[in-house]
VOGU-3710 file (C-alpha; in Angstrom, 3 decimals, decimal comma):
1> xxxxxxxxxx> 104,568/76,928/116,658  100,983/75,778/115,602  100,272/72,895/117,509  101,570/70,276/119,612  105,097/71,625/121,363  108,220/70,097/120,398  108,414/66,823/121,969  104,395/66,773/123,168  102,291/68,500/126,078  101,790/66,558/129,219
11> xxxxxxxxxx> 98,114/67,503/129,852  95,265/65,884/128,071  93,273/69,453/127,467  96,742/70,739/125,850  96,561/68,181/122,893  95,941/70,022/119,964  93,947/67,771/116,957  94,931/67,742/113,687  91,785/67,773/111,108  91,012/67,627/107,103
21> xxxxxxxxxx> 87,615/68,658/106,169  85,839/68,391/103,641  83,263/71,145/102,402  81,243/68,713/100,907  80,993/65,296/101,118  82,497/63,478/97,610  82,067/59,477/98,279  78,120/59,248/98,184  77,714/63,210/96,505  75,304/63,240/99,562
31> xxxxxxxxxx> 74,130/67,162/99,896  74,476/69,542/103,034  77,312/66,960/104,466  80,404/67,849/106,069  82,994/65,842/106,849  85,391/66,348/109,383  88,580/64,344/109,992  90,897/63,939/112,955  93,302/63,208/115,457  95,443/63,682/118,177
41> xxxxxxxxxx> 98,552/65,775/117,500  99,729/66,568/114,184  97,371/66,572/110,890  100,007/64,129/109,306  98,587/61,042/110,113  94,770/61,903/108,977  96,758/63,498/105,528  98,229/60,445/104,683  96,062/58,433/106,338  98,484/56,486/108,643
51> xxxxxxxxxx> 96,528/55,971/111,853  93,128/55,880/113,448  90,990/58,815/112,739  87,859/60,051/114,192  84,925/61,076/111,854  82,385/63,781/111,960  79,363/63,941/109,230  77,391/67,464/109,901  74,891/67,323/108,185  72,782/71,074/107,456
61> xxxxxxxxxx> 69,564/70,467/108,546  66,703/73,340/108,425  67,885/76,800/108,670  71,168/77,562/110,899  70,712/73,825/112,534  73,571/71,231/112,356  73,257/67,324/113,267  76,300/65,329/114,043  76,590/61,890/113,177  80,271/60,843/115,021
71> xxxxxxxxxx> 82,589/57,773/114,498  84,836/57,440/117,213  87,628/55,345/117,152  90,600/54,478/119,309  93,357/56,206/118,669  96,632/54,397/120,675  98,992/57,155/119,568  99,207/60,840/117,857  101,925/62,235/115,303  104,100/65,320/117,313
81> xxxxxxxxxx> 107,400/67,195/116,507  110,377/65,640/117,498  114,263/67,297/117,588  116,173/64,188/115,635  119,379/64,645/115,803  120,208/68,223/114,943  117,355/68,449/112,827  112,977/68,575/113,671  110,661/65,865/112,595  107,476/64,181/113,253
91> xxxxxxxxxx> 107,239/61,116/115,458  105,035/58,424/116,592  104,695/58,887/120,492  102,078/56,183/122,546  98,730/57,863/124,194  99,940/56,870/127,657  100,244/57,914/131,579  98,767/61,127/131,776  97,386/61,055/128,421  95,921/57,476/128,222
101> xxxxxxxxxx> 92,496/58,844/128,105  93,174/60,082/124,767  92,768/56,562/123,361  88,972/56,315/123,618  87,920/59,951/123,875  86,518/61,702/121,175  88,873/64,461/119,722  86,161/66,612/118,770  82,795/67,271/120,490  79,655/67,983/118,400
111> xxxxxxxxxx> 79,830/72,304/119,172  83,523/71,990/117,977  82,948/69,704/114,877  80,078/71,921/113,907  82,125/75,637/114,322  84,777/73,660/111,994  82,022/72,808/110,055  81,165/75,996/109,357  84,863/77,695/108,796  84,689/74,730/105,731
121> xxxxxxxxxx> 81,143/75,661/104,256  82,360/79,309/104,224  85,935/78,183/102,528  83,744/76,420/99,988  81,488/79,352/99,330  84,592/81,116/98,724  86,072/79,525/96,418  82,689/78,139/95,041  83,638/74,792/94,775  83,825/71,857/97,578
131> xxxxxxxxxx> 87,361/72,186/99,051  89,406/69,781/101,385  90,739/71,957/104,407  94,019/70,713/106,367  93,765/72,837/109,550  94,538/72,442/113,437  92,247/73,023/116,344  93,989/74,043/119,214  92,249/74,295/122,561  95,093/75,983/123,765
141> xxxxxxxxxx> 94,969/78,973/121,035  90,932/79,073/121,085  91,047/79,990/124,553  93,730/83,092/124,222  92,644/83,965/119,999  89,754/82,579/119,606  90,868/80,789/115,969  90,852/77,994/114,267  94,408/77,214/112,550  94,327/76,701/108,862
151> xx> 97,149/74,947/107,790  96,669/74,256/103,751
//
């Protein structure tokens, strides 16, 4: 499964973060911006835009260089898979105990949100035109396959 386990990890460096990106950025048309958009757990809740999110602008600067502008925000809970019933779903479960640290810590750092960053630009190039990217960034996966998830 891509992700967060069925019924959550119990380690803070197991949390996987759920992102949509944005090749370009469309509010302000403002060039050489990426956005990137997260949180804890499953990309649900940054898709439909039911919690609290972090935000990344990258900005290209000259040559290969990235900046980072973050917004950090805390984020009390994440979205995970749940077993309901006989059936799977996604659930609302607290940032707590183990995994209270979660709440005010960044889900991203700037060498992460820039390699995402980068995955979107060349997405975008693809396709030539700006895309929005739902994808999952799994510490857990980088360290054994080196990827980044793509999800839609």
């Amino acid at each position: 499964m891509i992700g967060e386990p069925i019924g959550g990890v119990k380690q803070v460096r197991d949390v996987p973060v759920g992102c949509v990106v944005y090749s370009a950025e469309s509010e302000g048309q403002t060039k050489n911006v990426v956005v990137v958009q997260g949180a804890w757990g499953h990309p649900e809740i940054v898709v439909n835009n039911e919690g609290f999110i972090d935000t990344f602008f990258v900005r290209k600067t000259d040559g290969a260089e990235r900046s980072v502008t973050p917004v950090v925000v805390n984020k009390p809970y994440r979205v995970v898979p749940m077993k309901i019933g006989e059936s799977f779903g996604l659930q609302m479960m607290a940032n707590k105990g183990k995994l209270a640290a979660l709440v005010e810590m960044p889900i991203l750092n700037n060498e992460e949100a820039v390699c995402i960053a980068r995955v979107a630009e060349e997405i975008g190039r693809h396709y030539n035109e700006p895309m929005d990217i739902e994808l999952v960034y799994d510490r857990r996966a980088m360290r054994e396959e080196g990827n980044i998830l793509l999800v839609e």
